[in-house]
C-alpha positions in Angstrom: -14.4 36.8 12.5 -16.9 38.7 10.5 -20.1 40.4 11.0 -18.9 40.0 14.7 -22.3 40.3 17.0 -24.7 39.9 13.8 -27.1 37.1 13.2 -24.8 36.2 10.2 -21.3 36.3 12.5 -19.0 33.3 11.6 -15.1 32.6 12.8 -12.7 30.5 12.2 -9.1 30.0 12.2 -6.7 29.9 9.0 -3.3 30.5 8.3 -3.1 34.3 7.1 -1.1 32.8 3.8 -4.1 31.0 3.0 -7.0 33.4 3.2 -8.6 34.0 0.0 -8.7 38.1 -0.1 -12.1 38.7 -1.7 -13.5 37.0 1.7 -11.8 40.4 3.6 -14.5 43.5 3.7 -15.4 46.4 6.1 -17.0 43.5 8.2 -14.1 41.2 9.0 -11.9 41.1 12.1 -8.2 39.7 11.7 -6.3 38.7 15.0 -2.8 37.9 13.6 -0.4 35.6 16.4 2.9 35.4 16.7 5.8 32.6 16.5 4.6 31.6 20.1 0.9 31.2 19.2 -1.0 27.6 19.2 -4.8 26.5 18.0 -5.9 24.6 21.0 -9.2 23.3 20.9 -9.8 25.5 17.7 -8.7 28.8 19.4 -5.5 30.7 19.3 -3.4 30.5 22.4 0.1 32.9 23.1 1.7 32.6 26.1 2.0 36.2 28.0 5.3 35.1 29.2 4.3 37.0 33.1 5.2 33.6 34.6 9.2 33.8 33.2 9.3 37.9 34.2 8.2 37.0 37.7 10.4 34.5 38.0 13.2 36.5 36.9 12.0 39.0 39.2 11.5 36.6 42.4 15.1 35.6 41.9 16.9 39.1 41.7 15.4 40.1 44.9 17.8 37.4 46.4 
């Protein structure tokens, strides 16, 4: 994201290996994922993961 909230905000999303440096300034936001994250529908998903702790959870109690 840059110039987040300006009339000249763009986003997009690219793999951090491939993002030319001289398009990073004081006006760009970087949301780095993780091994569990997925572009669907051109946006970055990651799993939580509360669905596997609460299971966990639900079955201890037993």
């Amino acid at each position: 994201m840059r110039e987040a909230g300006g009339a000249n905000e763009t986003s997009g999303v690219i793999r951090l290996d491939e993002l030319p440096a001289r398009q990073i300034d004081m006006r760009t936001i970087i949301i780095i994922g993780n091994s569990r994250t997925a572009i669907i529908n051109g946006r970055m998903v990651t799993a939580r993961g509360y669905e596997g702790k609460r299971i966990k959870a639900e079955t201890s109690d037993q």
